[in-house]
N, C-alpha and C positions, 0 to 999 in steps of 0.2 A: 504494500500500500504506500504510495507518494507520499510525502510530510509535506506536513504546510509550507514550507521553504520553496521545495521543488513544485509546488503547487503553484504558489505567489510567482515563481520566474515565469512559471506555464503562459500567465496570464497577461501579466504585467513585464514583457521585457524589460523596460526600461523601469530604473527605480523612481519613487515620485521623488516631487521636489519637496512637498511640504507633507508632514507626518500629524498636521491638525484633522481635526471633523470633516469631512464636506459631505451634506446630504446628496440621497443617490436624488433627489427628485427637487425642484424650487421647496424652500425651506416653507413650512406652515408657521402662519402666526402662531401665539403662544397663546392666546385665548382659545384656540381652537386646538389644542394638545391639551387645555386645561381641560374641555369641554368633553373629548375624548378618551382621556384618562380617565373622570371620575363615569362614563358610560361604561367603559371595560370594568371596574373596580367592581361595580354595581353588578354585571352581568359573572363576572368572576366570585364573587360571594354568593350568588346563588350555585352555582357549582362548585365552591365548595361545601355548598350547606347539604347539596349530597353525597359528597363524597364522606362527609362528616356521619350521612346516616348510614353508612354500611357495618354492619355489624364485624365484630365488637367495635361498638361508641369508642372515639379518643376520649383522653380526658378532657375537662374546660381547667384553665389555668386554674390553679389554687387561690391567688391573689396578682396585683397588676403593683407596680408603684412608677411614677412618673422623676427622671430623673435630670438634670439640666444640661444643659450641653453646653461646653466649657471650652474645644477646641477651633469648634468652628465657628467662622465669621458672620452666621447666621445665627442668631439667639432664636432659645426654643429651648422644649424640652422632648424627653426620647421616654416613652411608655416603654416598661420593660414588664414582660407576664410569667408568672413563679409557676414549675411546675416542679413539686417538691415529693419526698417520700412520705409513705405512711406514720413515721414514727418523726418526722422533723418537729409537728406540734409540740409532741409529750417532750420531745427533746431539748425544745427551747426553754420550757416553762421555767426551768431549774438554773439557765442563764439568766435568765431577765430578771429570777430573784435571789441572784446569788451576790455574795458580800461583794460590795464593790472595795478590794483591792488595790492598792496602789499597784501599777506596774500593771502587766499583761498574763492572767497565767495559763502556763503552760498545759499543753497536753498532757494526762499522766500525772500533773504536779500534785502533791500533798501538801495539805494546808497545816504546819505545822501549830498545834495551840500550846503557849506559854503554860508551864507548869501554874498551879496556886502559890498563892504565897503562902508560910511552911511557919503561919502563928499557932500561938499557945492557943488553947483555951478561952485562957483567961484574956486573951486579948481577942476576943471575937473570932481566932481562924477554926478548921474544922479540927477532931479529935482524928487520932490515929486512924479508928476504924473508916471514920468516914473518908479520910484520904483515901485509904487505900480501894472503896468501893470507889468513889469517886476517880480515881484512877483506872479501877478495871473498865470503867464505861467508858471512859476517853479514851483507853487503848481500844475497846473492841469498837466504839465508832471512828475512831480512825481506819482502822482497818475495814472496815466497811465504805468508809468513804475512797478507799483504794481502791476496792474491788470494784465498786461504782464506776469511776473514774476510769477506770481499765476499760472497760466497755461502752462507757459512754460513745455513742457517734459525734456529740455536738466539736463542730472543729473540724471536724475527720471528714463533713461529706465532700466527693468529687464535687465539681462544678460543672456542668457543657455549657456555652453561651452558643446561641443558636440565629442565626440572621436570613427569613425568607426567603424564600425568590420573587420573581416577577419584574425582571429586566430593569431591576431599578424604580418601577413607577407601578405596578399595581401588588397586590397582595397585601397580608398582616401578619402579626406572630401569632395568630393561632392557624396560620394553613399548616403547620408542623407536627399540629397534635400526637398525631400516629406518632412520631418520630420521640416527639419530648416523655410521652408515654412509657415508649419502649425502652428510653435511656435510665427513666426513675426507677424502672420497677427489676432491670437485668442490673444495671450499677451500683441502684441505693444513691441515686448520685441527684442534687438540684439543678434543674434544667430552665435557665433563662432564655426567653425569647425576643428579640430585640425589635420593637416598630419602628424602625428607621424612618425618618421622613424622605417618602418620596418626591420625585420627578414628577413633572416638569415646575411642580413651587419648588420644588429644592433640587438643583442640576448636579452634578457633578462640583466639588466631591465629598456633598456633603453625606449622605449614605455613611462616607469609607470613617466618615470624622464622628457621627453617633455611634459608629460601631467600637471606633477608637475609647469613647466616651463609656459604654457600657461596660467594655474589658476594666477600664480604667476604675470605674465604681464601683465592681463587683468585686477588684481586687483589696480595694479602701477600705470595702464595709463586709470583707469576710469574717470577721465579729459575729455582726448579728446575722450574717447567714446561715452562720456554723457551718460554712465551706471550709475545706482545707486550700490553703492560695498555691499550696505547690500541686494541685492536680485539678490546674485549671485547662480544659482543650476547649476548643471554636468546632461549631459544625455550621453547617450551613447548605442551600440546592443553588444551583443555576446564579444569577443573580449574587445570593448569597454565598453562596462556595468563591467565587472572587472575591467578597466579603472577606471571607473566612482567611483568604492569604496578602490581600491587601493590609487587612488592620494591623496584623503584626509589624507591618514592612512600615508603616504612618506610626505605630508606637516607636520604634526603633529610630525612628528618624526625630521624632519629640523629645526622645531619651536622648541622644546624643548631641541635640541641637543643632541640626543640620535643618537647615532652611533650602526646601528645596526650590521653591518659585526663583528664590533670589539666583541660584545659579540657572536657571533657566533663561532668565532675563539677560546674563552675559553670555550667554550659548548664542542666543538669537544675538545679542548684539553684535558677536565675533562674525559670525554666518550672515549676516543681514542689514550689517550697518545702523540697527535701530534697534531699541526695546521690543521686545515682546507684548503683544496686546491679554493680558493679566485684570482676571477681575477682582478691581480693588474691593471690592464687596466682599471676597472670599479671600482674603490673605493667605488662606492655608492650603490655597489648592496647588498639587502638583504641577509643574510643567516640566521637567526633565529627567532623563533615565540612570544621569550621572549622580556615582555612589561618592561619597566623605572617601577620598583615599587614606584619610590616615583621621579616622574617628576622632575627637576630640572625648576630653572628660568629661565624663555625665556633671552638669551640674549639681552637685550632692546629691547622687541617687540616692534614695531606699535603699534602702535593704529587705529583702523578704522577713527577714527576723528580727528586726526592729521592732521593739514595742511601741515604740512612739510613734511608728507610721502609722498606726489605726487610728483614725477618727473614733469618740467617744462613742458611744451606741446613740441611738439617733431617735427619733419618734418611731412608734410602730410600724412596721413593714406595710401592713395592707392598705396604709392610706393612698390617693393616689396626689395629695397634694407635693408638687415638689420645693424641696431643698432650698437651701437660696444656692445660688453656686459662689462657690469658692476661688478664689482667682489661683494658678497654677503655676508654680515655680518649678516645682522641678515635677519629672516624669518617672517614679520606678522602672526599675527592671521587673516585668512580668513576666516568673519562667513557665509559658504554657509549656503543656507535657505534650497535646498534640493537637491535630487538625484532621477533620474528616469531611470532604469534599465531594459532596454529590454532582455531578454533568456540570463542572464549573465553565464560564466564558473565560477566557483567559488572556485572549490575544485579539484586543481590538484594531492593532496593526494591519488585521485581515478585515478585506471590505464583507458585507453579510454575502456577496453576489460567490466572492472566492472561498466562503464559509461553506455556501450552497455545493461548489462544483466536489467536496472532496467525498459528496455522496452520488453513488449514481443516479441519474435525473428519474427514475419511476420512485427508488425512497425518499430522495426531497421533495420530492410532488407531494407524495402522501404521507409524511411523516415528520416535516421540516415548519415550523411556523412559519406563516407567511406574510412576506411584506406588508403588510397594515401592521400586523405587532411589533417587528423589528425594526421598521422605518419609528413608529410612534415609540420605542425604547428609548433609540439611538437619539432623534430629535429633543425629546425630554430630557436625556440625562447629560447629552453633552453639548450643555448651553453656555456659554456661547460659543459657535463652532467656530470659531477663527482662534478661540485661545485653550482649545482643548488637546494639547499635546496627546497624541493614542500612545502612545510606547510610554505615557506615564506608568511607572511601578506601582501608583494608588490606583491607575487603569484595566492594566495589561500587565499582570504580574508574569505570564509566560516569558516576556521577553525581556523581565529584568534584570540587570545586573548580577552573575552570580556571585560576586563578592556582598552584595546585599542580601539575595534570597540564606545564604550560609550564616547570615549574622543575625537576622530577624525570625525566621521561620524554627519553629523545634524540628526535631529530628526526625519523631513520628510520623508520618503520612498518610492515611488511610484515601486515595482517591477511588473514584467511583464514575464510568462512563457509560453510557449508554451506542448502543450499536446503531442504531436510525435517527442520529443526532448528528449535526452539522457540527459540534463543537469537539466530536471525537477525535480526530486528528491531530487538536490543538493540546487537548486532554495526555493523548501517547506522548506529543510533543514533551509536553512538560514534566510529565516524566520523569522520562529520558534525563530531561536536564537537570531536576533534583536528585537525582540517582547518580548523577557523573560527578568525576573529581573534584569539580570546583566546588559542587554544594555539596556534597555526600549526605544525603538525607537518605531515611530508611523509608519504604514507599510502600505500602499494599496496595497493589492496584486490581481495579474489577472492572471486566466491560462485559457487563448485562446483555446478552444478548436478544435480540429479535424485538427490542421494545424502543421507544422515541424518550425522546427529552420530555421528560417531567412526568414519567410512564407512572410514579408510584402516588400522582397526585390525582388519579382516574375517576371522574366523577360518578359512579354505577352505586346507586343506591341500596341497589340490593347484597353485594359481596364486594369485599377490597380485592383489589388489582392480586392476580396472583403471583407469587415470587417477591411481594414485595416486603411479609415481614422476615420471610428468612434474610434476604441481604439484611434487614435492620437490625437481625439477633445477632448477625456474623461481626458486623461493625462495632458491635456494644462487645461482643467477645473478645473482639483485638482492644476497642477500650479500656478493657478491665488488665490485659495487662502491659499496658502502657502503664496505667493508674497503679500497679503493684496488689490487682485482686488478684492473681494468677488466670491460667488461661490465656498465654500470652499467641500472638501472631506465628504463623508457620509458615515456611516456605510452601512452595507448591509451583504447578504450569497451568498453560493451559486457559482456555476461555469457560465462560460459564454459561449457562441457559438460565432462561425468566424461574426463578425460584432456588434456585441451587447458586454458592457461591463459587465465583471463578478466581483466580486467581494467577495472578502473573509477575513473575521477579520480584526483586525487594526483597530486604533484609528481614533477620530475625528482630523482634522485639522481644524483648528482656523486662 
């Protein structure tokens, strides 16, 4: 099979001049992509409201809490929806009323209680006998509070953060349900789902910057989530699977202080005589592919084991009112454990037209979305198209920098392709290139066979799509040992069919 490489020369001999937006057709006003956005959103909610009723029911979030958005140039706030384990309740209650502590404490830690003081009598302290009963209950309640303690979950749950699809501009965080479902109940693990603000009110890139914003809070207020922050992974479909390997590459870029617009702007000016056309509205948005060659110091990172980095506990979870936001000095290091990648977009380098040609023209016919959805994506999200560099890393993470993808990205990899998808090619592609020297990332790759892009979101009211929860047990299984449940990833070959996992290359997970 050709790679998008030799694909792109097919087509395109000559290289273009410029690597911004240009609509395949006269650009559409924006009142009229507003107008047809919220018509698809509307006709998309009813389809999933049946896909919703095929038995077994998903769950409905547990609680919602509305959180602010602190990176990007567009104020706002980002709805984040809980979907938590059976025992999170019972598990919290003993936090929210336990002695608050000076200092942070630890997993495991004993609460040491100062001996009495060792009076007479006759000065008011207790008699011999009573000491010593008085001390056998303190040793066997301490020792009880050990055993407690040992077993306690709170602290201990995984995390997934989870980011839709819908090309940027339609969908919410409960088209996932199946998904956040499957992860609560095989992990034990809290599954956040992130409502990014879409396109076309919010273009490019703001999406990559709420998603930035959700890792970033989740990691803050792993206190009152009773998450553990070191076994936090990203999942994400379509849409969101770019999500899923952009945000790291936008934290990592926040962490180290690298301002990426600003070298874009002397790209263009070396190349072109002139600034780059940059919308001051969005400060934060990408324009260029080029990595920090020589990283500068985090401004006083975090540390994950810092007590001081956590925020005090905050108002109760289920409210939806938000925060105030916090203005943002420095950026933690967030060591996600991994990423799981459903039918991601990855390489907007390629026009939708050379996306179309790497399937043969009877399954893009019938299996390929069609120009109404992809044209109204593309026009919505990368507004405005004269300053939307494609080979952006917040973009088009396929073709980024591998000295960036090796420094942002965890190790883990769990990708997922679909076979009668335009985007598979680009999927192999990428791969490949997390798997080679420069990144060395460990990769489980699956290409689904005989099914289309977005095959596990199938609106049939009656039965879910079939094939589609064993992939999502297989995924939770490599999760668990990423996360150190056991049960860790296996090598294997080979393609897979609609229900059965396939498997190809990629390292062992440990």
């Amino acid at each position: 099979m050709s790679t998008p490489s030799d694909r792109r020369k097919s087509l395109l001999p000559t290289r273009r001049t410029s690597i911004h937006f240009t609509p395949s057709t006269n650009p559409r006003p924006r009142w009229l992509l507003h107008f047809q956005a919220h018509m698809w959103r509307f006709l998309m909610s009813i389809g999933m409201l049946f896909h919703r009723l095929a038995p077994p029911r998903p769950p409905k979030p547990n609680f919602s809490r509305s959180i602010p958005s602190t990176l990007s140039g567009t104020p706002g706030t980002i709805p984040l929806q809980f979907y938590v384990p059976a025992d999170w309740e019972t598990q919290r209650g003993p936090w929210e009323h336990r002695p608050r502590l000076r200092g942070e404490m630890k997993y495991r830690d004993e609460v040491v209680v100062p001996p009495e003081s060792e009076e007479g009598e006759d000065g008011g302290g207790k008699s011999s006998v009573q000491r010593r009963g008085s001390s056998g209950l303190d040793s066997m309640g301490r020792s009880f509070r050990r055993r407690s303690m040992n077993v306690r979950r709170w602290g201990n749950y995984p995390v997934v953060i989870n980011f839709h699809g819908g090309g940027f501009t339609l969908g919410t965080a409960t088209d996932d349900a199946r998904w956040c479902g499957t992860v609560v109940d095989e992990l034990n693990a809290v599954v956040i789902s992130v409502d990014y603000r879409l396109a076309p009110e919010f273009p490019f890139p703001t999406a990559v910057e709420d998603g930035a914003d959700a890792v970033l809070w989740v990691y803050e207020h792993h206190d009152e989530l009773g998450i553990d922050r070191e076994k936090i992974a990203l999942s994400g479909f379509s849409s969101g699977a770019n999500m899923a390997f952009t945000v790291p590459l936008r934290l990592y870029d926040e962490h180290i202080g690298f301002r990426r617009e600003e070298e874009a702007s002397k790209v263009d000016a070396d190349l072109h005589g002139s600034t780059s056309i940059v919308d001051s509205t969005r400060p934060s948005s990408s324009s260029s592919t080029k990595v920090a060659s020589s990283p500068s110091t985090p401004h006083n990172p975090v540390s994950p084991a810092d007590p001081e980095s956590s925020p005090p506990a905050s108002e109760p979870l289920s409210t939806d009112r938000p925060s105030k936001p916090a203005p943002r000095t420095t950026i933690p290091t967030i060591p996600l454990r991994c990423l799981i990648a459903w039918y991601p977009s990855l390489d907007y380098t390629l026009t939708r037209t050379e996306r179309r040609a790497t399937l043969p023209p009877s399954i893009s016919a019938a299996h390929s979305l069609p120009p109404l959805f992809t044209d109204l994506f593309d026009e919505s999200y990368l507004h405005p198209s004269s300053a939307i560099p494609l080979d952006s890393p917040y973009l088009s993470p396929g073709v980024a920098p591998s000295a960036l993808l090796k420094a942002a990205l965890p190790r883990e990899i769990v990708l997922v392709t679909c076979e009668y998808d335009m985007l598979l090619e680009e999927g192999e592609a990428f791969r490949r290139k997390l798997e080679g020297e420069g990144v060395g990332k460990r990769v489980r790759y699956t290409m689904v066979e005989g099914v289309r892009h977005g095959w596990d979101k199938g609106p049939n009211p009656l039965r879910p799509t079939r094939g589609v929860r064993e992939q999502y047990l297989r995924a939770c299984r490599e999760m668990r040992g990423v996360m150190g449940e056991g049960g860790g990833m296996e090598r294997g070959g080979g393609r897979g069919v609609p229900g059965a996992a396939s498997r190809g290359g990629g390292g062992v997970v440990r």
